[in-house]
DRENLOBA-473673 format. One record per residue: residue number from 0; residue in one letter; x, y, z of N, C-alpha, C in turn. Coordinates in steps of 0.05 Angstrom, whole numbers, plus 5000, padded with zeros to 4 digits. Atoms other than C-alpha are relative to their C-alpha. Layout:
+------+-------+------+------+------+-------+-------+-------+------+------+------+
! donu ! zavex ! n_xx ! n_yy ! n_zz ! ca_xx ! ca_yy ! ca_zz ! c_xx ! c_yy ! c_zz !
+------+-------+------+------+------+-------+-------+-------+------+------+------+
!  NUM !     a !    X !    Y !    Z !     X !     Y !     Z !    X !    Y !    Z !
...
+------+-------+------+------+------+-------+-------+-------+------+------+------+
END
This chain:
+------+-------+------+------+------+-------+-------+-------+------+------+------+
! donu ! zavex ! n_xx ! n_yy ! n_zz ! ca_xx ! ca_yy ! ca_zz ! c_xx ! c_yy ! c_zz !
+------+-------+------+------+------+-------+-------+-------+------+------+------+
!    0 !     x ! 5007 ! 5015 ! 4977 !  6855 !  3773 !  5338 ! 4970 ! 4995 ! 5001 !
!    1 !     x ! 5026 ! 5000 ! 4992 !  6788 !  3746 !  5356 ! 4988 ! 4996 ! 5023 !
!    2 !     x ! 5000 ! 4997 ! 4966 !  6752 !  3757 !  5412 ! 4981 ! 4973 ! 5004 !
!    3 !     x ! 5012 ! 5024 ! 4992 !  6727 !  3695 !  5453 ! 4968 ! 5002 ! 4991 !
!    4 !     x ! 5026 ! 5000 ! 5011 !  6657 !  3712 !  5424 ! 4998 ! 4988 ! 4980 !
!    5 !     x ! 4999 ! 5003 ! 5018 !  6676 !  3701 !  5366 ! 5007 ! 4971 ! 4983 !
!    6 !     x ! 4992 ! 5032 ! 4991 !  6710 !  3635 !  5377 ! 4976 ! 4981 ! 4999 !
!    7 !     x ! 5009 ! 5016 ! 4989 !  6654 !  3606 !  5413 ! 4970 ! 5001 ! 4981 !
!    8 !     x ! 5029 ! 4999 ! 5019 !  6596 !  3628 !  5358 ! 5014 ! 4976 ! 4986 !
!    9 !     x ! 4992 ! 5016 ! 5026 !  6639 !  3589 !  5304 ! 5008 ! 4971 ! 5011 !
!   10 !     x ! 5003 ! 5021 ! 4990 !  6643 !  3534 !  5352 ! 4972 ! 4987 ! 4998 !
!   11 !     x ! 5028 ! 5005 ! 4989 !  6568 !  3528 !  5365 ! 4990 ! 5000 ! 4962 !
!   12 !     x ! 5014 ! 5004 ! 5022 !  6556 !  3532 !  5287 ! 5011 ! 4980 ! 4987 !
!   13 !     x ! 4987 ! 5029 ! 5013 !  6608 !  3474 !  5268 ! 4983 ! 4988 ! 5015 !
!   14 !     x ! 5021 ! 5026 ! 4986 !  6570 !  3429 !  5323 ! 4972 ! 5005 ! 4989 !
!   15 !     x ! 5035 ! 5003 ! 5013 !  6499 !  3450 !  5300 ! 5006 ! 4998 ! 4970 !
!   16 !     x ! 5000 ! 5011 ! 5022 !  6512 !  3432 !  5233 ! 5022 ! 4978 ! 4985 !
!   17 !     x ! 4978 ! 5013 ! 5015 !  6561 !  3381 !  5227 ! 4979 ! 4969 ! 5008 !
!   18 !     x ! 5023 ! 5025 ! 5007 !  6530 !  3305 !  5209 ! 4995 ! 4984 ! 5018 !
!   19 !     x ! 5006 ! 5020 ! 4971 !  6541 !  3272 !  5283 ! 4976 ! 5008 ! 5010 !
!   20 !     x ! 5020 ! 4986 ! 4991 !  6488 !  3319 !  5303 ! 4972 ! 4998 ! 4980 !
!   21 !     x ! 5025 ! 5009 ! 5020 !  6443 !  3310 !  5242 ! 4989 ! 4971 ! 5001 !
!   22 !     x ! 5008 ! 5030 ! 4997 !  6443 !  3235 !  5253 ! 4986 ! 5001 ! 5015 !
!   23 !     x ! 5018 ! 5004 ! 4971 !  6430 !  3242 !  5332 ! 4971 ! 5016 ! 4987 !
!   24 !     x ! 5036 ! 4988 ! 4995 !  6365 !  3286 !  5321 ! 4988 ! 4983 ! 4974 !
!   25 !     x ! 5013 ! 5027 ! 5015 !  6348 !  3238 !  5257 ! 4992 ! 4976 ! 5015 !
!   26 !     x ! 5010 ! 5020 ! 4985 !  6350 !  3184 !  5302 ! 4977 ! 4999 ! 5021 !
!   27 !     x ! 5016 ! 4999 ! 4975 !  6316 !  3211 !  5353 ! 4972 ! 5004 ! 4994 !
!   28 !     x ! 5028 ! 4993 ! 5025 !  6258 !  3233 !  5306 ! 4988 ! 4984 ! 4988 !
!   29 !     x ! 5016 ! 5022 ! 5012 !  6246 !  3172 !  5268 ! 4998 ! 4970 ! 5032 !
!   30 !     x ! 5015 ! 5016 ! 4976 !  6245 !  3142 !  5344 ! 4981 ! 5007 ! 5007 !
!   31 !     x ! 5019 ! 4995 ! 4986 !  6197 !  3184 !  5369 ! 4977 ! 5001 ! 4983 !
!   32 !     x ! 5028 ! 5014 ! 5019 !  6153 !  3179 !  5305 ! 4985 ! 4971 ! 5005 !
!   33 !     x ! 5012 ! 5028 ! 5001 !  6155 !  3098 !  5312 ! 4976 ! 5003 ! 5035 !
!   34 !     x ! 5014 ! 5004 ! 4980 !  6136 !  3103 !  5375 ! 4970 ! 5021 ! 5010 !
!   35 !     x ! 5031 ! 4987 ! 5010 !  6072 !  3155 !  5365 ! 4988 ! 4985 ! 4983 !
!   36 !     x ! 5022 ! 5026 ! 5016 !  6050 !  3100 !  5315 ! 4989 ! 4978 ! 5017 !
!   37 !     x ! 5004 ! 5025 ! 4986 !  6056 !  3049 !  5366 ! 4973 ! 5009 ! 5013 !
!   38 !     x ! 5016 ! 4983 ! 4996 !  6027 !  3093 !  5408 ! 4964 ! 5005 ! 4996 !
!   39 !     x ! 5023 ! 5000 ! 5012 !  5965 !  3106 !  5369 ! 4987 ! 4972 ! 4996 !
!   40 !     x ! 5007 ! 5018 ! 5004 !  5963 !  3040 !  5345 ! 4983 ! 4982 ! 5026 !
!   41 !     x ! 5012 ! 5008 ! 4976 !  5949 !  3017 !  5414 ! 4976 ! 5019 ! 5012 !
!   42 !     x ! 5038 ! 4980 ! 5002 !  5896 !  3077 !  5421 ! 4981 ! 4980 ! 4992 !
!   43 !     x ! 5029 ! 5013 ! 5019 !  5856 !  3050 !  5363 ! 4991 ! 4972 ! 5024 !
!   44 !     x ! 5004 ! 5020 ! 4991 !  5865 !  2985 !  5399 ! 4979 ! 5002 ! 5020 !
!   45 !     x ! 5016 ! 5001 ! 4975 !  5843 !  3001 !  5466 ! 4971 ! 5015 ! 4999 !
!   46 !     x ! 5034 ! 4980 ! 5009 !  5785 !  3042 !  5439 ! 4982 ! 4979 ! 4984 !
!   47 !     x ! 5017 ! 5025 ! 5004 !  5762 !  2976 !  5407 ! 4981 ! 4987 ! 5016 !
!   48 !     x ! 5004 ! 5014 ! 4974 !  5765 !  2933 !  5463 ! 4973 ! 5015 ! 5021 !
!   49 !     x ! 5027 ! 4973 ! 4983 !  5722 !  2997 !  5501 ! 4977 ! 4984 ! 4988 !
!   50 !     x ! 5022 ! 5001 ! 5010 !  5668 !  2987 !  5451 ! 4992 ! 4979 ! 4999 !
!   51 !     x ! 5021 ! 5027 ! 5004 !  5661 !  2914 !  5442 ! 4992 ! 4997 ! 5033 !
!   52 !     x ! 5004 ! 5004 ! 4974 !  5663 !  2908 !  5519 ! 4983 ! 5019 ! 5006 !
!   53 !     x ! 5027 ! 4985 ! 5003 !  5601 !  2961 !  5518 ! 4980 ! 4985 ! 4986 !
!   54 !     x ! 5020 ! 5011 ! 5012 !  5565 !  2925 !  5469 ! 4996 ! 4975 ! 5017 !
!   55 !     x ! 5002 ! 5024 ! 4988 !  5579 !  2861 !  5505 ! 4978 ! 5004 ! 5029 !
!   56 !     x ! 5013 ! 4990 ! 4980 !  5555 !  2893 !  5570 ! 4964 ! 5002 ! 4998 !
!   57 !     x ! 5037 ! 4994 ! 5004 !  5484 !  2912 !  5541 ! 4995 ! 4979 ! 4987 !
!   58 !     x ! 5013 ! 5027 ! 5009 !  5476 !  2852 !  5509 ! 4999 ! 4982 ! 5023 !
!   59 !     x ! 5015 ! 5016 ! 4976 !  5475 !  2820 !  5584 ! 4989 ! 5004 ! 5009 !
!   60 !     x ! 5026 ! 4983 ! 4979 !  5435 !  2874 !  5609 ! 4974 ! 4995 ! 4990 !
!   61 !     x ! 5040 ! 5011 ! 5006 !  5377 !  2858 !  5556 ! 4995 ! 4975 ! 5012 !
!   62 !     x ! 5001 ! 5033 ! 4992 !  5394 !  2781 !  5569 ! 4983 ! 5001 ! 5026 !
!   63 !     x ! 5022 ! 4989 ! 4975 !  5375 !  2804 !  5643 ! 4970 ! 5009 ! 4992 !
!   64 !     x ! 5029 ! 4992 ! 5004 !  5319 !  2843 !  5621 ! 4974 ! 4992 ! 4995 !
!   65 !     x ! 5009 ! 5028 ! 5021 !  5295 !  2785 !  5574 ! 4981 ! 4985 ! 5025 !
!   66 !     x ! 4997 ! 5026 ! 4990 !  5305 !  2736 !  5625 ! 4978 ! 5010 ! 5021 !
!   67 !     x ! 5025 ! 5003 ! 4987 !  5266 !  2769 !  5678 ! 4982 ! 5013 ! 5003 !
!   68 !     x ! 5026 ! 5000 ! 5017 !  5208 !  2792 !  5638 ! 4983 ! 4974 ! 4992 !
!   69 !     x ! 5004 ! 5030 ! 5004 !  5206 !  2718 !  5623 ! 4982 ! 4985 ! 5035 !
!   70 !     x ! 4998 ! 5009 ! 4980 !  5204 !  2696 !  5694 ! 4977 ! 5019 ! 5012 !
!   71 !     x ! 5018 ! 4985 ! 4985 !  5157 !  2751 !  5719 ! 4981 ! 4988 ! 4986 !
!   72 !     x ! 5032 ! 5007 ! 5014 !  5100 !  2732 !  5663 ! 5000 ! 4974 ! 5004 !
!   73 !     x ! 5006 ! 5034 ! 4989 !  5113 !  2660 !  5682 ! 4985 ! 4996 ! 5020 !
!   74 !     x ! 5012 ! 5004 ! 4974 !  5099 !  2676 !  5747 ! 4967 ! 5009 ! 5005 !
!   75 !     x ! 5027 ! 4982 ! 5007 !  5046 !  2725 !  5733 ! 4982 ! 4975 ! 4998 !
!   76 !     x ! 5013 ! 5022 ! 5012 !  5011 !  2671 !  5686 ! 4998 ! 4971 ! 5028 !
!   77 !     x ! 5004 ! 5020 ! 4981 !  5022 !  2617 !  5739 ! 4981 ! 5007 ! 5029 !
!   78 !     x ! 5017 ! 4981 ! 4988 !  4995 !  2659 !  5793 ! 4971 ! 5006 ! 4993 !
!   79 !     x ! 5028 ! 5004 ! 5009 !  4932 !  2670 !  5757 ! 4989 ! 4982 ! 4997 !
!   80 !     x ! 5005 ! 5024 ! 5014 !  4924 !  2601 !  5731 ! 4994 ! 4986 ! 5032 !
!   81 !     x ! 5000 ! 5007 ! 4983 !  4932 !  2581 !  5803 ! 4979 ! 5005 ! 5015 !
!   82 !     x ! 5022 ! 4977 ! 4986 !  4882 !  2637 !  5828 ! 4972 ! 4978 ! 4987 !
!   83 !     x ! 5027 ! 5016 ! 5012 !  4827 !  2608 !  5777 ! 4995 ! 4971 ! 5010 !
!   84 !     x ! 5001 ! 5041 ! 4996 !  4846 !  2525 !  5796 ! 4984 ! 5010 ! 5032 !
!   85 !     x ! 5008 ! 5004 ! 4970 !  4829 !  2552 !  5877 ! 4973 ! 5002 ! 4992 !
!   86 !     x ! 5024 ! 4990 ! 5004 !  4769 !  2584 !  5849 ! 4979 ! 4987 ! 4991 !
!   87 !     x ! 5010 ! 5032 ! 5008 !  4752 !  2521 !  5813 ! 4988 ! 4983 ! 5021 !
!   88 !     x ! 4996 ! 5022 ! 4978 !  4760 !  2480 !  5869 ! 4986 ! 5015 ! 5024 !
!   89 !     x ! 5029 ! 4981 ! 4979 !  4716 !  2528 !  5922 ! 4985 ! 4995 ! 4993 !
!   90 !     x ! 5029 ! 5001 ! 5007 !  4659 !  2526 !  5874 ! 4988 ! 4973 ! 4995 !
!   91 !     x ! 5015 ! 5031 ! 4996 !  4617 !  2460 !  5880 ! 4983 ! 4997 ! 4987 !
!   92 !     x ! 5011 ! 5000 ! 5034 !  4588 !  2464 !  5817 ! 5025 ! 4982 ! 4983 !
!   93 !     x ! 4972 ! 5013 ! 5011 !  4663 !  2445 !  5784 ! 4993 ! 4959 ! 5016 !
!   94 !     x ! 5003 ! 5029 ! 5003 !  4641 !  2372 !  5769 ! 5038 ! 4978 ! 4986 !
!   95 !     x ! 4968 ! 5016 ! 5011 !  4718 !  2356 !  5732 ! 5018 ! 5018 ! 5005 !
!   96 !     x ! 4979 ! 4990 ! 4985 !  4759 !  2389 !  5782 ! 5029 ! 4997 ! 4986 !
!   97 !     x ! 4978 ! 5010 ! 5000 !  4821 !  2344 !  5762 ! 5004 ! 5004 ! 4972 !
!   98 !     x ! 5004 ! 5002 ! 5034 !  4805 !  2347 !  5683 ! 5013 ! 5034 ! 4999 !
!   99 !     x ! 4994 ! 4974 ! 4997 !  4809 !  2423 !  5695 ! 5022 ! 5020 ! 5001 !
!  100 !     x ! 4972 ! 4993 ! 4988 !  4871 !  2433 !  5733 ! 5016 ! 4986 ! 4989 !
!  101 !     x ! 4985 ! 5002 ! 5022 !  4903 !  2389 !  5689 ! 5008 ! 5019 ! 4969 !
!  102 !     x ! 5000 ! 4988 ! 5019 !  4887 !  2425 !  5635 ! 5010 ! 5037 ! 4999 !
!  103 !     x ! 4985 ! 4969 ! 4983 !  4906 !  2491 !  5669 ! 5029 ! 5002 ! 4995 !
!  104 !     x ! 4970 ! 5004 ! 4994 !  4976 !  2466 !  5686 ! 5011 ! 4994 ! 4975 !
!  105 !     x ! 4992 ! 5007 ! 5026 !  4986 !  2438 !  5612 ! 5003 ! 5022 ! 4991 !
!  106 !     x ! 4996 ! 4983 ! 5014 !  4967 !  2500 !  5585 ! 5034 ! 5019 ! 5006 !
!  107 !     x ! 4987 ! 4983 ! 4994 !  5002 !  2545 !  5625 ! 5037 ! 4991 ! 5000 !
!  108 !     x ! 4963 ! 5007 ! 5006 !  5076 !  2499 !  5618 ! 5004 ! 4998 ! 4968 !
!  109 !     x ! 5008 ! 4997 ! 5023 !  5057 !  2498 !  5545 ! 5007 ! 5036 ! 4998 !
!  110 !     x ! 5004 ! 4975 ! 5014 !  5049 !  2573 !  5539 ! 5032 ! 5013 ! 5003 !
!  111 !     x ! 4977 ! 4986 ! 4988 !  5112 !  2583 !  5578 ! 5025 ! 4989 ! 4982 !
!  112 !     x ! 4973 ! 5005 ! 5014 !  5159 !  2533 !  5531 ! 5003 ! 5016 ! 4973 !
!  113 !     x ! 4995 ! 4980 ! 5030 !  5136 !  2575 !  5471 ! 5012 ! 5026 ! 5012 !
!  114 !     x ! 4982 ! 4967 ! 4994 !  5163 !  2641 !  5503 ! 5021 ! 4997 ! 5006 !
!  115 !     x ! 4968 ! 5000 ! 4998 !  5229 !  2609 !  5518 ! 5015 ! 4991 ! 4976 !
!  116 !     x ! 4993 ! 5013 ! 5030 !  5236 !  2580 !  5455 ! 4996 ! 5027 ! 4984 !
!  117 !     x ! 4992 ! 4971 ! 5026 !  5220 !  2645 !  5417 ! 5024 ! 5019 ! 5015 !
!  118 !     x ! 4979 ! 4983 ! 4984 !  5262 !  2680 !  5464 ! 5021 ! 4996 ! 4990 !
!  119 !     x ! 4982 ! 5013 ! 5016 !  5317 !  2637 !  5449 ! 5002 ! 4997 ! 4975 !
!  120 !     x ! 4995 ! 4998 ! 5027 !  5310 !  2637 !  5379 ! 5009 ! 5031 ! 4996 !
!  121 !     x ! 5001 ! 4972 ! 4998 !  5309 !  2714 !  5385 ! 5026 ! 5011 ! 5007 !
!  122 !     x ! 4975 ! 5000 ! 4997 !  5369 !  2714 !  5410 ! 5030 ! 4993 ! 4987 !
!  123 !     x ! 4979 ! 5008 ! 5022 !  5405 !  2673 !  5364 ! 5003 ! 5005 ! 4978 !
!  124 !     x ! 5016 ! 4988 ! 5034 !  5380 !  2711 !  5304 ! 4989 ! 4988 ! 4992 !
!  125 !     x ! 5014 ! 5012 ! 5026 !  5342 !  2656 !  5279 ! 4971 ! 5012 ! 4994 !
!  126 !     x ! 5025 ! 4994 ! 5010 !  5276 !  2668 !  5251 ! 4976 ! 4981 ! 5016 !
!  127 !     x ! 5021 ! 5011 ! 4967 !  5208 !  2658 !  5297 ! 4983 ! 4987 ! 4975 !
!  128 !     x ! 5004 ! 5013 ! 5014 !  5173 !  2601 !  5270 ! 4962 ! 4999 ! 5003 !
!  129 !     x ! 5027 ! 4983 ! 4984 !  5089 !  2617 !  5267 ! 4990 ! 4964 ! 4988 !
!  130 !     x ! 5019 ! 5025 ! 5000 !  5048 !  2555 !  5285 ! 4970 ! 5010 ! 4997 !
!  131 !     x ! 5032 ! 4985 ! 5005 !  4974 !  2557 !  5268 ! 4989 ! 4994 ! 5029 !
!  132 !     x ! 5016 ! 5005 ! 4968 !  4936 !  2557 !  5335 ! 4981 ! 4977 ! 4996 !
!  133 !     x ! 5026 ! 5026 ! 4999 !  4893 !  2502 !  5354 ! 4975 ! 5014 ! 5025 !
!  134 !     x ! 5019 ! 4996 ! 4995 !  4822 !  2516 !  5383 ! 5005 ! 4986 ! 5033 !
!  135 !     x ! 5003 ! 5014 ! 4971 !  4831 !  2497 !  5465 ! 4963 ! 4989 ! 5003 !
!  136 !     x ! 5019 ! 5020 ! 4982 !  4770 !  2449 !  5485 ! 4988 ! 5017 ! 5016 !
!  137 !     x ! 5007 ! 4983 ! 4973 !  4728 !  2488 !  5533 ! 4999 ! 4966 ! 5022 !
!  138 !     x ! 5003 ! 5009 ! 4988 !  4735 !  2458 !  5593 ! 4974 ! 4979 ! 5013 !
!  139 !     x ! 5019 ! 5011 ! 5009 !  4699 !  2394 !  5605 ! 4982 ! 4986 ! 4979 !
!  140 !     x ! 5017 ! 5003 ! 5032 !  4674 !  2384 !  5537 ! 4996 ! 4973 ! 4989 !
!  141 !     x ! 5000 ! 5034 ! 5012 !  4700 !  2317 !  5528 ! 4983 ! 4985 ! 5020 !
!  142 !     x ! 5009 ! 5012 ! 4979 !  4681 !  2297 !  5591 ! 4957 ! 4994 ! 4988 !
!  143 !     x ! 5029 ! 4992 ! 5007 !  4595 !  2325 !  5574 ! 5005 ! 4981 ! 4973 !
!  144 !     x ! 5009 ! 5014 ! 5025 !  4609 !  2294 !  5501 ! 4994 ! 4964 ! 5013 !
!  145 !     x ! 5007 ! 5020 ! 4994 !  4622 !  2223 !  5538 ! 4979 ! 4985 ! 5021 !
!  146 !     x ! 5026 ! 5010 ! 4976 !  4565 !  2225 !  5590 ! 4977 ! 4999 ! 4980 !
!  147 !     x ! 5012 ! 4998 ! 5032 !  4525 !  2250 !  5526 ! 4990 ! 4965 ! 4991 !
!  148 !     x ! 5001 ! 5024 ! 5004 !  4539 !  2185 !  5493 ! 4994 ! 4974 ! 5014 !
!  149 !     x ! 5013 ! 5014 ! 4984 !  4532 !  2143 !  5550 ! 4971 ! 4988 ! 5010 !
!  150 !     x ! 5029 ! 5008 ! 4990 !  4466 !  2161 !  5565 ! 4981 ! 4991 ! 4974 !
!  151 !     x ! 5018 ! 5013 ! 5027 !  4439 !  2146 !  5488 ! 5010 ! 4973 ! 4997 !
!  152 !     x ! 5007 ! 5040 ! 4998 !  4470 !  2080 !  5496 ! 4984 ! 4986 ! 5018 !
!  153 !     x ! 5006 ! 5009 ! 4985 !  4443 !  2063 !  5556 ! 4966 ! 5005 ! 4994 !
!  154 !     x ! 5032 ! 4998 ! 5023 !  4368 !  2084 !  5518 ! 4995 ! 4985 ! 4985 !
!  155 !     x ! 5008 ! 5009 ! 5039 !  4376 !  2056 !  5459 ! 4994 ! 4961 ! 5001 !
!  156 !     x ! 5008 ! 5030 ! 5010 !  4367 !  1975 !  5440 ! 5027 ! 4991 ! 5018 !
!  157 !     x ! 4983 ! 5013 ! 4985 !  4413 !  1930 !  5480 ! 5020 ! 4994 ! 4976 !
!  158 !     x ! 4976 ! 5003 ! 5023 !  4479 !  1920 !  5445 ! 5001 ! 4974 ! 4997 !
!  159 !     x ! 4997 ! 5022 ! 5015 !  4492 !  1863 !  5389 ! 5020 ! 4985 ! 5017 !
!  160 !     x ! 4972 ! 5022 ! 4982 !  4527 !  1805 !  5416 ! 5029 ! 5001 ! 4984 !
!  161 !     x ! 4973 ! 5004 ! 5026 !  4592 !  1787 !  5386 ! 4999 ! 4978 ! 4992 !
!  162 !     x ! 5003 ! 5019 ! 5006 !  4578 !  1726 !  5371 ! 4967 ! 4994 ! 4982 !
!  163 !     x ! 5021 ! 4995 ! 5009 !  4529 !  1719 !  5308 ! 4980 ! 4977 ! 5012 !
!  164 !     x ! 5018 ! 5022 ! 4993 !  4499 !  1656 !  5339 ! 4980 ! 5011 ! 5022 !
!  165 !     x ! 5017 ! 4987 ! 4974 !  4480 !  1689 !  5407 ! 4983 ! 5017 ! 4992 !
!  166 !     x ! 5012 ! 4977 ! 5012 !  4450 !  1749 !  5363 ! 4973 ! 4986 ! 4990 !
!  167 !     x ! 5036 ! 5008 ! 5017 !  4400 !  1703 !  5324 ! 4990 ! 4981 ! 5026 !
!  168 !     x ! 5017 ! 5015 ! 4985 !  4384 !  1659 !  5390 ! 4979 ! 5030 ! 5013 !
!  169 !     x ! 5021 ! 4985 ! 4991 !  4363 !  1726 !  5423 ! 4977 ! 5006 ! 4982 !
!  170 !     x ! 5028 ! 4986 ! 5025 !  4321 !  1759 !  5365 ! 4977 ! 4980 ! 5009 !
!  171 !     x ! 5025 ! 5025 ! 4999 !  4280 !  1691 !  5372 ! 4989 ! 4999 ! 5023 !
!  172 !     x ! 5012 ! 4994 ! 4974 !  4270 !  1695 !  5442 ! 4981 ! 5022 ! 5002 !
!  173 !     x ! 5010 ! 4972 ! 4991 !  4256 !  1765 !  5446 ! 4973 ! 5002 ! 4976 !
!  174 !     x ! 5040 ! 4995 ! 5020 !  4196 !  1757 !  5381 ! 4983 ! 4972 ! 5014 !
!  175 !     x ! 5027 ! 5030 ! 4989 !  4162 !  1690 !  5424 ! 4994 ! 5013 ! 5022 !
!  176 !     x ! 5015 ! 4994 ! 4972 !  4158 !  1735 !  5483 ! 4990 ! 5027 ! 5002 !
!  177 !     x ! 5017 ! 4977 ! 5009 !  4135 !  1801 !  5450 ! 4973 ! 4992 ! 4997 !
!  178 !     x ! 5026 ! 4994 ! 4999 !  4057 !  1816 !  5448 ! 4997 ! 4990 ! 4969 !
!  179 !     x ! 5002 ! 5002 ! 5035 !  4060 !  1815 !  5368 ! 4997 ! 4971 ! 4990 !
!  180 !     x ! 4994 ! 5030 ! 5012 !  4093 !  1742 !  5370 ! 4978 ! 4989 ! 5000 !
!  181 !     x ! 5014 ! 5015 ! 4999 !  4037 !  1713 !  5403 ! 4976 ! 5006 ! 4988 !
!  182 !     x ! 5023 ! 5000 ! 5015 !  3989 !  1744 !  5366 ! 4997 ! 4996 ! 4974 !
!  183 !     x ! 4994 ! 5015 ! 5025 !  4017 !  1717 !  5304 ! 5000 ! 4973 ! 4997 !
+------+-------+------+------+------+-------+-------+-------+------+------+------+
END
């Protein structure tokens, strides 16, 4: 006879080893593998996404940074440029006020498109492009060169006619009524 123990062991070892039961936990195993790949796979993923959306982030924070570093030395620079034109314009000496402050304002929108323009290149990776500088004019200069000139024309021999006829009537005039003529 066997006692119900005995029964119910050799029950419990036909079901744990018979192939319905090997399937189910196969199946269930190569489910729960796929889905720990997936799983992961979507890790990696979302741990991507993290990082470019970090990089992205500090790349708008310099943009900011950039941008208003840009905008402060604009202002800066304009601000000063502004300070000097009043300071101009107080002192009553400043004979080419307008020549001045033109040339102020040129500079200073000038200085400002090269710093957005390198900026912007800087940004786009390209390569910063080096111009040779040009020598700024001191203020005035042209102005003093043409008063300059003015006044050695306005010295010098009366200007040629344009017309060669008018040219040789004067000469003739001007030797019959010189001292020399008549003493020739």
């Amino acid at each position: 006879m066997s006692s119900p123990l005995e029964n119910q062991a050799k029950v419990w070892v036909q079901t744990l080893s018979s192939q319905q039961t090997l399937s189910a936990y196969q199946a269930v195993l190569e489910s729960l593998l796929a889905t720990l790949r997936a799983l992961w796979e979507a890790l990696k993923v979302t741990w991507d996404i993290l990082k470019e959306t970090g990089k992205l982030l500090w790349l708008v924070l310099c943009l900011g940074l950039v941008a208003f570093d840009w905008i402060w030395d604009g202002g800066s620079q304009l601000v000063s440029k502004t300070k000097a034109i009043t300071k101009q314009a107080s002192n009553p000496s400043s004979e080419h006020y307008f020549a001045d402050a033109s040339k102020a304002l040129l500079e200073a929108s000038k200085s400002s498109a090269v710093k957005a323009v390198a900026q912007a290149r800087e940004q786009l990776g390209l390569p910063q492009q080096d111009r040779p500088a040009r020598p700024d004019p001191q203020p005035g200069s042209a102005a003093v060169a043409v008063d300059r000139v003015k006044s050695v024309k306005s010295s010098a021999a009366p200007e040629p006619a344009a017309d060669p006829q008018e040219a040789k009537a004067d000469s003739t005039k001007d030797s019959a009524t010189s001292p020399e003529a008549a003493d020739a």
